[in-house]
C-alpha positions in Angstrom: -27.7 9.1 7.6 -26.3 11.2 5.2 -23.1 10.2 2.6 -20.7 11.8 5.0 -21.9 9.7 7.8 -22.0 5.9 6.3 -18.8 3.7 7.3 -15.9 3.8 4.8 -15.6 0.8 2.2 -12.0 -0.8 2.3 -10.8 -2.6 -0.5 -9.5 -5.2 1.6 -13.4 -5.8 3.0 -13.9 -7.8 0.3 -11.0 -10.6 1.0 -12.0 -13.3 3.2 -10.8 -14.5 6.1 -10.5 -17.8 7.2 -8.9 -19.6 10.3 -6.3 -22.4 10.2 -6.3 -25.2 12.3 -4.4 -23.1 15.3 -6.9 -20.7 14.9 -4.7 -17.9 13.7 -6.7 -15.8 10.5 -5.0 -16.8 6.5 -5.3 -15.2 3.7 -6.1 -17.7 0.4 -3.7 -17.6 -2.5 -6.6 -16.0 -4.5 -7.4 -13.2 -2.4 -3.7 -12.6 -1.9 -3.3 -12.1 -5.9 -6.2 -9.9 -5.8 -5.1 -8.0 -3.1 -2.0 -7.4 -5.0 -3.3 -7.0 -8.3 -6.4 -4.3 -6.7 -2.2 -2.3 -5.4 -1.3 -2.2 -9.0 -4.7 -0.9 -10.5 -4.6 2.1 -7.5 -1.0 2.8 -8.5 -2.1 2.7 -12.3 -5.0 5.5 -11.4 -2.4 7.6 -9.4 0.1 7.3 -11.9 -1.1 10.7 -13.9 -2.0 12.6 -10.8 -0.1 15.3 -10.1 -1.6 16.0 -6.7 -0.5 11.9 -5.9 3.0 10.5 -5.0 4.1 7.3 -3.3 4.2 8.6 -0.1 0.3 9.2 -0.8 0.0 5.9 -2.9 1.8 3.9 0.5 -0.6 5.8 3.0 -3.7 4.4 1.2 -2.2 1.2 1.3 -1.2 1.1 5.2 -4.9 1.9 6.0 -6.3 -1.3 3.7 -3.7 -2.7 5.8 -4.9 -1.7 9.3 -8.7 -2.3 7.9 -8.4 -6.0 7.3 -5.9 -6.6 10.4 -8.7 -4.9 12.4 -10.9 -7.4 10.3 -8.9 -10.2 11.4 -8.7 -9.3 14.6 -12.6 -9.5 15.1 -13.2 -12.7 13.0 -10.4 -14.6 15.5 -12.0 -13.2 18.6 -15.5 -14.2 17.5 -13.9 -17.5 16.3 -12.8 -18.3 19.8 
């Protein structure tokens, strides 16, 4: 397996995900500050890159979006 081929490494990977009592996935207040504070570093390290704009900034964020929805997705199904 060569670089190119091993799985991409979200951000949001790292948050975990537990169920509440109706079995629906929550997010804890911690990794929810984390999460939004791990936003504001990216936008800090795009901030002085000419080749970066919001639009770009936002599309990175969508797919850490997607990636732990997926995420939650999984851990509800294999909860049930």
């Amino acid at each position: 397996m060569t670089d190119d081929d091993a799985p991409v490494r979200h951000a949001s990977d790292s948050i975990p995900i537990v169920t509440a009592v109706d079995g629906q996935p929550i997010m804890r207040v911690d990794a929810a500050v984390a999460l939004l504070r791990a936003i504001a570093e990216s936008h800090r390290n795009l901030a002085d890159d000419p080749d970066c704009d919001l639009r770009t900034a936002a599309a990175a964020i969508d797919l850490e979006a997607d990636a732990l929805e997926v995420r939650a997705i999984g851990y509800t199904r294999a909860s049930a």
